[in-house]
C-alpha positions in Angstrom: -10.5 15.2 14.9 -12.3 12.7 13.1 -9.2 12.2 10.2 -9.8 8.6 11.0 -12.9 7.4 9.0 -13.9 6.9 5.0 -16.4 9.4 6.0 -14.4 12.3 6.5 -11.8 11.2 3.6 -15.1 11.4 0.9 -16.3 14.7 2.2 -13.0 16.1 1.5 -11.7 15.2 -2.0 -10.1 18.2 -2.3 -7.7 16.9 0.2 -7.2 13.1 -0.3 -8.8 12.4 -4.0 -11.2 10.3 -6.0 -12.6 7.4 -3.5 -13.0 4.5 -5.6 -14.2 1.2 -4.7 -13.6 -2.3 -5.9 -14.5 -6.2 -5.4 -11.6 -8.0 -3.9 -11.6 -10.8 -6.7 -12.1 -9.6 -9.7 -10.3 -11.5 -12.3 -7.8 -8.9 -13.8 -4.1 -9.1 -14.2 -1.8 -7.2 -11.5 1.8 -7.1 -11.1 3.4 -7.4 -7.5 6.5 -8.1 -5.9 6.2 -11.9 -4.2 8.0 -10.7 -1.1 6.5 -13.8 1.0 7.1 -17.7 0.0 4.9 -20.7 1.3 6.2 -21.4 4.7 7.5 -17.9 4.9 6.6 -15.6 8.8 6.2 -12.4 7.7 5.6 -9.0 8.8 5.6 -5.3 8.2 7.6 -2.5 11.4 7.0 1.1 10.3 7.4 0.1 6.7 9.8 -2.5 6.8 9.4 -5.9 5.9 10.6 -8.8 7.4 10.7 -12.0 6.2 11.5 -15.1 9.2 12.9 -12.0 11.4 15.7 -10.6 9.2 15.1 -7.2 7.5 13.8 -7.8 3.5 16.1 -5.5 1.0 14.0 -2.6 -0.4 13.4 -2.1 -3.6 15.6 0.2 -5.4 12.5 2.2 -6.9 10.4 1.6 -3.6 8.1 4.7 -2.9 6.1 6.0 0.0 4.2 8.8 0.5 5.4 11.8 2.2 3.9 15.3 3.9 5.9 17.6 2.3 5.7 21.3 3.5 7.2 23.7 1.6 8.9 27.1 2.0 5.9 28.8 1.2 6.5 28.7 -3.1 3.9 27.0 -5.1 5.7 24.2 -6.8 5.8 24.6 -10.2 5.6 21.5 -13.3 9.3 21.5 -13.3 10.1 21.2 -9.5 7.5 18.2 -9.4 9.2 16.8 -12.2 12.7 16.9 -10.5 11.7 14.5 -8.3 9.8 12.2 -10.6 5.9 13.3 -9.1 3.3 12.7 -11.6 0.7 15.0 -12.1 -2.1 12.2 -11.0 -0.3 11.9 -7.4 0.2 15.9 -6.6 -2.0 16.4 -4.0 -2.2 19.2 -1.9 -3.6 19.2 1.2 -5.9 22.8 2.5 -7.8 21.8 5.2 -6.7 23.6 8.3 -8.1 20.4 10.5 -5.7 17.8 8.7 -2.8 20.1 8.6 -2.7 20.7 12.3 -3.6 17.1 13.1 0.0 16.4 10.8 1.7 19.2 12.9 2.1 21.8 10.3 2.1 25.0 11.6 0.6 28.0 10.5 2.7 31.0 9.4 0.5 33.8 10.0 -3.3 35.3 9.2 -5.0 36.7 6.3 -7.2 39.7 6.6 -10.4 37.3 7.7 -8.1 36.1 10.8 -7.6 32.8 9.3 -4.9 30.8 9.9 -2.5 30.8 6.8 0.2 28.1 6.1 2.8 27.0 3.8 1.9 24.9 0.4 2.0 21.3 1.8 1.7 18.2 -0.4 1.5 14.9 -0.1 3.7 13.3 -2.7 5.1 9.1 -3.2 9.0 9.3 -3.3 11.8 7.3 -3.9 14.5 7.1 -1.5 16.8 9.0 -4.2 14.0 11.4 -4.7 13.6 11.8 -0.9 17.1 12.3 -0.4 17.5 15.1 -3.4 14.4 17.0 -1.8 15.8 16.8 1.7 19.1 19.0 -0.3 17.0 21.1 -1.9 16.0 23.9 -0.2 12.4 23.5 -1.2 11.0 22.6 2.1 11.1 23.3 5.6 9.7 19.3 6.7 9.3 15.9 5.6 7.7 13.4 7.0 6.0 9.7 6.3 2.5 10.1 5.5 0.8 8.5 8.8 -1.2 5.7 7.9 -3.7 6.6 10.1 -4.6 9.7 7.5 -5.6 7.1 4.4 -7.3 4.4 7.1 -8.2 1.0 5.3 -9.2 -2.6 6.5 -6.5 -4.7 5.8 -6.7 -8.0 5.7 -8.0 -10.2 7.3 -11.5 -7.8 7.5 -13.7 -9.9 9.3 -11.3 -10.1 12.4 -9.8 -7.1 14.5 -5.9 -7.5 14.3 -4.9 -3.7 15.1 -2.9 -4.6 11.8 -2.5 -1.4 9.4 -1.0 -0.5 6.2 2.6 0.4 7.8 2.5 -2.3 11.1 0.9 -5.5 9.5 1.4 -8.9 10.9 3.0 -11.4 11.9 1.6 -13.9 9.0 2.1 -17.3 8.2 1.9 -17.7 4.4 0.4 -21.1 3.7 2.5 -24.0 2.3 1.1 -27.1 0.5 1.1 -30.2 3.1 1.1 -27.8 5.8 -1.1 -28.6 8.9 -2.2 -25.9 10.7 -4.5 -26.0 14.0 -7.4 -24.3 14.0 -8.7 -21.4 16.2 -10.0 -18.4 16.3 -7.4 -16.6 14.5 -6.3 -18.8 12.0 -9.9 -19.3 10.9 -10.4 -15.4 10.1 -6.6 -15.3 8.6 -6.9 -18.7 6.4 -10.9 -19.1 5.5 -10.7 -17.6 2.1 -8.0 -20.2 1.6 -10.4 -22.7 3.2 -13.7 -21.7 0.9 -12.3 -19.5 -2.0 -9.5 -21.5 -3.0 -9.7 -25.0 -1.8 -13.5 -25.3 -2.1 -14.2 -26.4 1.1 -17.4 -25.5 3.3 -16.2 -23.8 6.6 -19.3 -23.2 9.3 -18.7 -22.6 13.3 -21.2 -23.8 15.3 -20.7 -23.1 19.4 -17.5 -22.5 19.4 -16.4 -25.1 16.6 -15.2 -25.5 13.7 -16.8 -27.8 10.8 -15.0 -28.1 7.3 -17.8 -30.0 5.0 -19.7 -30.8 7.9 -16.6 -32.5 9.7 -15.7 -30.9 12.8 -12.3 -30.3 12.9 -9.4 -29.5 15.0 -6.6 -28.7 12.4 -6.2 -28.2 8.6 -4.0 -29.2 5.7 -3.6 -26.9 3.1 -3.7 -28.4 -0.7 -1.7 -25.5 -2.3 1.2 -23.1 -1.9 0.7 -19.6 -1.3 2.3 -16.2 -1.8 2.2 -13.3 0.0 2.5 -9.8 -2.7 3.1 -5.8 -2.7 3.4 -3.6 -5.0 6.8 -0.8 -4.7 4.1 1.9 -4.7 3.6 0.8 -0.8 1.4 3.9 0.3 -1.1 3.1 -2.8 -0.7 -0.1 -3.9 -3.4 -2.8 -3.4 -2.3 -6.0 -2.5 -2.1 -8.6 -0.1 -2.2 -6.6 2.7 -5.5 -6.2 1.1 -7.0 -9.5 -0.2 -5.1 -11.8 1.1 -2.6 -14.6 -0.2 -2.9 -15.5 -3.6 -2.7 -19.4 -4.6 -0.3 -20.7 -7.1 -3.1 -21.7 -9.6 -3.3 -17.8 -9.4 -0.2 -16.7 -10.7 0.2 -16.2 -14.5 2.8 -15.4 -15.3 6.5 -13.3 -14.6 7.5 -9.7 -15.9 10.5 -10.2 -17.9 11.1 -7.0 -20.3 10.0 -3.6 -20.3 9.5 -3.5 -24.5 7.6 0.7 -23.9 7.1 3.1 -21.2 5.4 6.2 -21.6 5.0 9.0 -19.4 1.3 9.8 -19.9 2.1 13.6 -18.6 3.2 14.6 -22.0 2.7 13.8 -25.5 4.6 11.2 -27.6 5.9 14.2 -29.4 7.6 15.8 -26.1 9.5 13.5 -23.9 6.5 11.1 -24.0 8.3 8.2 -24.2 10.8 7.0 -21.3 13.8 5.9 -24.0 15.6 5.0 -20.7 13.6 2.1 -19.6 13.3 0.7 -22.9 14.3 -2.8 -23.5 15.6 -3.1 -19.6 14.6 -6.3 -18.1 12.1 -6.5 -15.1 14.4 -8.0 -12.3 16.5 -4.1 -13.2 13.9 -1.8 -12.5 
């Protein structure tokens, strides 16, 4: 079953949404979570991170996404909203290939012979939503969307790590003074450091490595670099992504939330998110 390639995921929106495409530079404003410091090791086990070999503390409001088979009810606007879903990240999933290829199980035929199953959706959660849905009685499994289903290049593209959204690394995030030797590797992993950032002109020639020309056996890095991720981990883009971000690159710090809307419903009608008002960042 070919759940594996962009393909398949754009010839069945119905199932996984939109596609949407964007340059890996553009200069807009995100906000991440620096989980990795210059000098830091750091890498991702089955959704964990690790920072130098000890286990990173989650994120209280952390999500991931989640195959979420139900009982056989339709979920209605209120069950969704019991466990914080927003109406932009319901998605249910229909097609008999992708269901069986997650293990769901069909619960009888319809009058064509077809294979009939319970309403399944794939839904971001908290750990405290997770844990009230697993007490709910809505459901009968739930399990951690594969990352295999949603398959993306992570970075660094040009090099074939078997790194993916949910296993990535281990990575060394560049420090300033930092001397590094090159090879094969570290070439794919650190060029758009190299070029992008540090305006240097990288060419490989038979096997070696030139860096304006010079050929070169090891590399000093000019600036510190961080390493980012967003809570959303299942649909955020970030470093796992594009890569380390320099420090000339980082704007600014989050500090208070000052208005939070829920854009599900009017200003009129629970609109506005009174309880994250005026709390500062570092709370959320």
């Amino acid at each position: 079953i070919p759940v594996n390639g962009s393909d398949f995921i754009r010839k069945h929106e119905q199932d996984f949404g939109e596609t949407v495409f964007r340059p890996v530079d553009r200069r807009e404003n995100y906000v991440k979570r620096c989980i990795g410091m210059p000098g830091d090791s750091l890498q991702v086990i089955d959704n964990q991170v690790y920072i130098n070999g000890t286990k990173l503390k989650n994120p209280q409001k952390m999500q991931l996404n989640y195959i979420v088979e139900t009982t056989g009810v339709f979920w209605n606007e209120s069950i969704f909203e019991l466990f914080g879903v927003s109406k932009e990240d319901r998605i249910q999933i229909n097609n008999p290939n992708i269901l069986n290829y997650l293990g769901i199980k069909p619960v009888g035929k319809n009058q064509r012979g077809e294979d009939v199953y319970n309403p399944v959706y794939n839904i971001p959660l908290t750990q405290e939503a997770l844990h009230k849905l697993e007490k709910s009685g809505y459901t009968t499994s739930i399990k951690v969307e594969p990352d295999e289903l949603y398959p993306s290049p992570c970075y660094p593209v040009n090099y074939n790590t078997g790194w993916s959204r949910d296993n990535y690394g281990p990575i060394w995030v560049p420090k300033r003074g930092a001397t590094i030797e090159l090879n094969e590797f570290n070439i794919a992993t650190y060029r758009r450091c190299f070029e992008n950032y540090e305006d240097n002109k990288v060419r490989i020639e038979n096997g070696k490595i030139y860096i304006n020309d010079t050929l070169s056996e090891t590399y000093t890095f000019k600036y510190d670099y961080y390493f980012m991720m967003g809570d959303n981990r299942h649909k955020s883009a970030d470093s796992r992504s594009w890569g380390f971000v320099p420090e000339d690159h980082v704007v600014g710090k989050p500090i208070l939330v000052w208005l939070s809307l829920d854009k599900d419903k009017n200003i009129f009608n629970g609109g506005i998110r009174w309880n994250r008002l005026f709390k500062f960042v570092g709370n959320e």
